[in-house]
N, C-alpha and C positions, 0 to 999 in steps of 0.2 A: 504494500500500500504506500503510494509516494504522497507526502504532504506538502503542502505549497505554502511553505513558510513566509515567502515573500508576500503572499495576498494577506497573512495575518497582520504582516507593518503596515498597512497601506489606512492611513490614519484622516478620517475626513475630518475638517476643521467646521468651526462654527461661523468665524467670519468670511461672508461670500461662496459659504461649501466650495471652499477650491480644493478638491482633491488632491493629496500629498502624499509617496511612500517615501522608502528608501531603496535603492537599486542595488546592491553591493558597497561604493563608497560613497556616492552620489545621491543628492535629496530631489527627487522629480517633485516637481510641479505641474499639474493639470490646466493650463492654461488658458485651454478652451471652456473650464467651469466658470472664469471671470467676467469674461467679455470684452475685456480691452486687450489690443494688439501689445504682447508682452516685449517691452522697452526695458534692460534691464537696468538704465541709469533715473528711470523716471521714479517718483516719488511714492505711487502707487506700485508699483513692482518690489521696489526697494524694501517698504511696507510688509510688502508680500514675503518677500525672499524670509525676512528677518521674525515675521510673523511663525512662517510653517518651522524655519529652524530652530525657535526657540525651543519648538513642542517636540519634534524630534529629533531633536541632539545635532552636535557635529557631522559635518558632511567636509568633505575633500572639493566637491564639485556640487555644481547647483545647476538642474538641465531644467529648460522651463520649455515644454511640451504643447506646441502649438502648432504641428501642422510640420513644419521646418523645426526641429528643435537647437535652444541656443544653449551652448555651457557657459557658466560662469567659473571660472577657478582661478588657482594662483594667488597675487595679490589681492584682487577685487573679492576673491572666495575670502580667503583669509579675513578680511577686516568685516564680511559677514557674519561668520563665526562669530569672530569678537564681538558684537553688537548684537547676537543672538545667545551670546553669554550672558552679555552685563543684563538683557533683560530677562534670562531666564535666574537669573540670580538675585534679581530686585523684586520675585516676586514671593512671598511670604511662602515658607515651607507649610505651615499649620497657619488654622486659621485663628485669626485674631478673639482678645477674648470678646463674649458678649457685647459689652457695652460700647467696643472699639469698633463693630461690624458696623455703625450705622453713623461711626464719624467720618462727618467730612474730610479733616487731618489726620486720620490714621496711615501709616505709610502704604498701606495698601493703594489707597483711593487719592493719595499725592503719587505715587508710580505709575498708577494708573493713566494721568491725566497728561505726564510725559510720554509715554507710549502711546497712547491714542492720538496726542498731534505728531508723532515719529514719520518722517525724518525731520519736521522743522524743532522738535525736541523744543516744547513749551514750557521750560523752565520760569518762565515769569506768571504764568498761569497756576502752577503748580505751587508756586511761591506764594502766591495771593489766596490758597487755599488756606496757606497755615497762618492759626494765629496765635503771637509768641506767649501770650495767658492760658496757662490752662486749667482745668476744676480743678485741680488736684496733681498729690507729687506723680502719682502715675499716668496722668496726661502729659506733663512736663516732659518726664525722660521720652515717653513718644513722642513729643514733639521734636526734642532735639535726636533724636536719634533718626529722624526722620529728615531733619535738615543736616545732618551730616552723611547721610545714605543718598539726599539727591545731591547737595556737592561734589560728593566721589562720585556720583550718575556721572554729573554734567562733566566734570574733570577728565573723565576715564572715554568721555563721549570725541568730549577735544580732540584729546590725544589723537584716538582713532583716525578723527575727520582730518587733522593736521597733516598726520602720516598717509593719508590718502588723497593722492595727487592723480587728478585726471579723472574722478569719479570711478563709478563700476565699466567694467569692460567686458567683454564679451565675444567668442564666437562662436558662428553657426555649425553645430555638429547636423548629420545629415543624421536621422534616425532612420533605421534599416529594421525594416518588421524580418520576424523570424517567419521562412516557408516551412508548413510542417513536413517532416523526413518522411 
């Protein structure tokens, strides 16, 4: 009995159901579930890329599945990764307690509001969420600990974006369906 382990990874997403597995080292993308012509320096792509790899880990290469498909890897792979690290890292392992689920300044729902404007990364938005009084000493160290988690975001964001000259790049692998033997 042969098992088709690769159809197990094949993980659909909530935002836009854009279908996503993993291929061996490479993260596919379903392209055709979007509806816009996949650009992989455009903002909505970038989005994209950053979104599906968060959810399924590290990839070498990033092939976005539209008819013609296109790789990403190398450097431009590389600093996806990283920005599919720092957000899979920013996001709480366990959930916060009770009373923190339904704060507006809990680090949750400040990380939040940085990744939802990603890539213009709305660090001033997320800043005006918090504010620096809080009820109590255990509001307090969430607050700060919240402002010193989006500092190192936006710092660790920099870096990134610095080191990255010439934006994402890209090119077209020819995807070759398999004839059956």
């Amino acid at each position: 009995m042969d098992l088709d382990f690769k159809g197990f990874l094949k993980v659909p997403t909530k935002k836009n159901d854009v279908e996503h597995h993993m291929e061996d080292d490479a993260l596919v993308i379903n392209c055709l579930d979007c509806g816009l012509m996949p650009v992989p320096g455009s903002k909505e792509c970038l989005r994209c890329m950053v979104d599906r790899m968060s959810v399924s880990g590290g990839a070498v290469r990033i092939i976005l599945r539209a008819g013609k498909d296109l790789e990403i890897s190398g450097r431009s792979g590389q600093v996806i990764r990283s920005i599919s690290s720092l957000k899979r890292g920013s996001i709480p392992v366990r959930e916060p307690e009770r009373r923190c689920r339904n704060c507006n300044m809990s680090k949750s729902a400040v990380l939040d509001r940085v990744w939802e404007s990603f890539p213009d990364a709305g660090f001033s938005a997320a800043r005006s969420m918090i504010d620096s009084e809080g009820s109590d000493e255990g509001c307090g160290r969430c607050i700060r600990s919240t402002q010193r988690a989006l500092e190192q975001l936006e710092s660790d964001l920099e870096s990134i974006r610095s080191g990255m000259v010439g934006g994402v790049r890209c090119h077209p692998k020819l995807h070759h369906s398999r004839s059956p033997t």
